[in-house]
Steps between C-alpha positions, in 0.01 A plus 500: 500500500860358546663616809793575308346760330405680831806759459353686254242620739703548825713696229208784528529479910681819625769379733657681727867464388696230205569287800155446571405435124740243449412307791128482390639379159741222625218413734317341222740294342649331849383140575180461711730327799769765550324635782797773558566612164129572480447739747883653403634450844774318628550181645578638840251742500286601787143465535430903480700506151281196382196692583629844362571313127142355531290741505720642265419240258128525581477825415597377143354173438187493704216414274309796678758758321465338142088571397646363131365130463843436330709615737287368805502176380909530482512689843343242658730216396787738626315671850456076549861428485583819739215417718678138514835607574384729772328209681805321502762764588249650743504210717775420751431071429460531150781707451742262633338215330578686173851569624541181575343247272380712195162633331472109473469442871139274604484768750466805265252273306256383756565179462675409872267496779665460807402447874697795625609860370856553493658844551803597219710406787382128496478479141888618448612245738292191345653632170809463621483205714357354126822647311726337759347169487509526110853623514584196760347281270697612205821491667435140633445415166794649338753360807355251705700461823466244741625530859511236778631509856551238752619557815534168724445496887554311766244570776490191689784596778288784558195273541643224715832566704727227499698511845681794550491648131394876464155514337577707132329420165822430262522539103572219342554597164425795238388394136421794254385420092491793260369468162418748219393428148510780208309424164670600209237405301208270440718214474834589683543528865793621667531413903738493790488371851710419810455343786709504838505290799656534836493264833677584774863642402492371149323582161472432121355688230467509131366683173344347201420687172220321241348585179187334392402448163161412341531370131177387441139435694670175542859553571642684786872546599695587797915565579631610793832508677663565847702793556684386808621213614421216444478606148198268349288597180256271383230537180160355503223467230170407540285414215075370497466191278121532495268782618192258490684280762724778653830260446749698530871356566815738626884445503755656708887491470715627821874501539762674707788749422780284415348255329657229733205285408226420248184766561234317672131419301124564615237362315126594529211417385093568609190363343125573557355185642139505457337656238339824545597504901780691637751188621799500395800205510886635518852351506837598536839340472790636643836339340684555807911565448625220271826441290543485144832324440757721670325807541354516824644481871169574681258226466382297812716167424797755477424639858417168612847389420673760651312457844566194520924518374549827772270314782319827597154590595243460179413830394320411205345853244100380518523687085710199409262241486241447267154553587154450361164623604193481387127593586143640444386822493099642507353849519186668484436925503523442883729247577868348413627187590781226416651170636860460427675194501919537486781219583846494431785371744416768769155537523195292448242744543157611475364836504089594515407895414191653532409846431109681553354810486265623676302745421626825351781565722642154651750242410524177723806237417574212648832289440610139627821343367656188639806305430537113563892502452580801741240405727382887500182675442296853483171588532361874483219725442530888407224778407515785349263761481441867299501800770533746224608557132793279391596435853424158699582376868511184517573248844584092479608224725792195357606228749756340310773257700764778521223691700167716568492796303246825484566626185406899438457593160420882288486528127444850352553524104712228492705599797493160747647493860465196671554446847546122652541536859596165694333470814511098558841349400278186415224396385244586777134453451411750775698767380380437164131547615605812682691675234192394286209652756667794588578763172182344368300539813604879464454539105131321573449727781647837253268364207175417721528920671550656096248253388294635771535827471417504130172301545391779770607714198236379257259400777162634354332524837696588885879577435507610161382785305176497389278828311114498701384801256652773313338830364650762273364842382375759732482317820506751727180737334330186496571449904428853555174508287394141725629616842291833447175318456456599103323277314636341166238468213569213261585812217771608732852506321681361836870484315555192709595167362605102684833419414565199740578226234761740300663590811496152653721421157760769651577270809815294475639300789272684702584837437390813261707750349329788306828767422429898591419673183259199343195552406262272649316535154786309291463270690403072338127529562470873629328738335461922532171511627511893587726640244676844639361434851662417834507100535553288793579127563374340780564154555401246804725174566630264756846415616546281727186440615419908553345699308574844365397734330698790244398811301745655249477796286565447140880463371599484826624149542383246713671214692335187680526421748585720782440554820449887493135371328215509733406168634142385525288237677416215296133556534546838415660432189257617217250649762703787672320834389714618232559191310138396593411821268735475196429130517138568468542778244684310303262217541196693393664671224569137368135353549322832326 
């Protein structure tokens, strides 16, 4: 018989007013996951009006009431869907799973097995901890900010007095970059940043506005221009030539507000070297400031000249001679590193980079650049490592010729502050091995103790956790029936039964949670083996090389470990009196 058809015979019911009626009526058209709208009761409701409204409904649609084979076979389909809803509402956990994630939730369905129970408490906050990580990740991808900090000190007067100067750590200068990038679309991009610098009593700052374009899979614009002074736009495109090869060439046009010169010219291009391997060859050609017939007053022969007509100092801008560099790049899923050639009337200068990771949570880079014509060089190493979600620490060593330097360094969602403290005003191999021991002498140290502390955790045997034996039913009959000397025939319905492996699943980082109010029986791998009777758990385990021992009364939560549990001798455990006899009960119940 179609359920739909049902009303006709809950039409012959006698109700006790219309209210009640039409309730039973919309009761079978709702869908079979609107858990409150079945049982008519709000969504706030408390757990006495959810029971109230069910046995209301039972006294309707329990097949028991409904001797017509019809309308049984439709009562059932109906009492099912009530008897469903109740289960759910009725329970504290599944309740706020509902609430929470819908009548869709793995939870409500069985299909999540987990090591620990969680109370509504637990499972409101991981829902929200989940909706503000989505949320966070939404936002970053609708404006993605970048943040970065650098705040330059001076620590080597503290360090080393030199005669009678005052021992103080000074700031040498104060750098802050600020960048934010909105999408308007899937191929428009509007940003802005700034940047600011300050050293000692004087500073300099700027903003910059750009729009990026992509026209094709190919083709990808970008404009962008200068909002203080000096004002400079420029306009770039970069376009791939060949996606078997990965050529890919870019060109970049910059000039300054007024146009008292020609704007100057970059030209890139990249290739894949080797076929199928991830090397790649680059190139780039900086024009330089040049002259096109009268139009230009800032190229290098121009400041050349006037040097050499006024007789002062040369004070030559580095951005007005041309430049070219070159190089190799190679990466695999766990590395990056280049070699980068560049000369130009300045520098001749060459410049190794190597990045790692290692592991899951660690980045290692190393750095050496040198340059014949200034006779100056750099060398440095820096790590950074994952202490929690989006956030890294990270510590590094340069010795460079203007110094040692310790550099400190925190990222968290794009937000950077780096800290270079100078505590050798030259290069100093001793201080360099120092500032390199020391922070990671104490992050090894920090690292070693948590990675410690969480093998003890999952230790099977000593320190950690670990479940010797486990009964559930009715324990304490069964001790009292042993202790008084009664014999147990193999007929004997002992209601005991071993539930050591499905309560060894429970332990997680060496500890159990079972929530007040669950019953032991829905629990993975339990089972009612006394149905309407009195139950116990009693479960024997060691913790740090003792052993204890725990009873618990049905639904009435248990915790391990603790040290309110009685403790037990090693060779006792097993053999004491009372576990002797429920281990032996149990034991013979099994073998007959």
């Amino acid at each position: 018989m179609d359920p739909n058809n049902f009303p006709n015979v809950a039409r012959d019911l006698l109700f006790d007013d219309e209210a009640e009626s039409e309730q039973v009526q919309q009761i079978l058209q709702l869908p079979q996951d609107d858990f409150y709208a079945i049982l008519n009761v709000p969504r706030d409701a408390t757990p006495e009006q959810i029971k109230d409204s069910y046995k209301k409904l039972c006294m309707v649609f329990h097949p028991d009431k409904n001797p017509d084979p019809d309308a049984k076979e439709a009562a059932e389909k109906q009492f099912q869907k009530i008897s469903r809803a109740f289960e759910v509402l009725s329970d504290p956990r599944k309740r706020t799973y509902l609430d929470l994630y819908g009548p869709d939730c793995p939870e409500l369905k069985g299909l999540a097995v987990g090591p620990v129970l969680k109370t509504p408490d637990e499972i409101r906050a991981d829902y929200e901890n989940r909706i503000r990580r989505e949320n966070l990740a939404r936002l970053e991808s609708l404006i993605k900010q970048r943040g970065e900090a650098t705040v330059s000190l001076d620590a080597s007067k503290l360090l080393f007095q030199v005669d009678d100067e005052p021992r103080e750590m000074e700031v040498q200068s104060f750098n802050l970059r600020y960048a934010t990038d909105m999408p308007i679309d899937e191929t428009l991009v509007v940003g802005l940043s700034g940047k600011m610098l300050t050293r000692g009593k004087f500073g300099s700052g700027n903003l910059r506005a750009v729009v990026r374009k992509t026209f094709s899979r190919a083709t990808k614009g970008e404009a962008s221009i200068h909002l203080l002074s000096p004002h400079t736009s420029s306009v770039k495109v970069d376009h791939v030539l060949d996606d078997a090869t990965d050529t890919s060439v870019s060109l970049e046009l910059q000039s300054t507000r007024p146009l008292a010169m020609p704007p100057t010219i970059t030209v890139g291009i990249q290739r894949r070297l080797l076929k199928n391997r991830p090397v790649l060859g680059f190139a780039r050609l900086y024009s330089g400031h040049y002259r096109l017939g009268s139009w230009g007053t800032g190229d290098l022969a121009t400041q050349i000249s006037e040097m050499v007509q006024t007789n002062r100092r040369p004070v030559i801008d580095k951005s007005s001679a041309t430049s070219f560099t070159t190089g190799l790049q190679w990466s695999t899923a766990q590395s990056l590193s280049y070699l980068a050639l560049a000369t130009s009337m300045f520098e001749q200068a060459v410049t190794v980079f190597h990045q790692h990771k290692v592991g899951k949570l660690t980045t290692v880079e190393l750095v050496g650049a040198l340059d014949a014509r200034q006779g100056s060089f750099t060398a440095s190493w820096k790590v950074m490592h994952r202490v929690a979600d989006h956030t890294k620490l990270g510590v590094g060593v340069a010795v460079s010729s203007g110094g040692t330097v310790l550099n400190l360094a925190g990222d968290h969602l794009g937000q950077k502050l780096n800290v270079p403290v100078t505590v050798f005003p030259a290069p100093n191999a001793v201080m360099a091995i120092a500032a390199s021991v020391i922070p990671l002498a104490v992050a090894g140290a920090a690292s070693f103790r948590k990675k410690k502390w969480a093998d003890e955790s999952r230790k099977p045997e000593g320190a950690g956790l670990t479940v010797v034996q486990a009964l559930y039913g009715k324990v304490k009959d069964l001790q009292a029936r042993v202790g008084a000397g009664i014999p147990l025939a193999p007929s004997d319905d002992i209601c005991v039964i071993d539930v050591t492996v499905p309560v060894m699943f429970l332990v997680d980082r060496s500890t159990l949670r079972v929530d007040a109010g669950t019953r032991f029986s829905e629990l993975l791998g339990f089972y009612d083996p006394c149905p309407w009777e009195d139950k116990q758990l009693l479960v024997t385990y060691s913790f740090r090389g003792k052993f204890r021992q725990v009873v618990v009364n049905d639904q009435a939560g248990l915790v391990l470990p603790l040290r309110t549990h009685p403790i037990l001798e090693p060779s006792q455990v097993g053999y004491s009196d009372k576990i002797k006899a429920v281990h032996e009960a149990v034991k013979a119940r099994s073998s007959s």
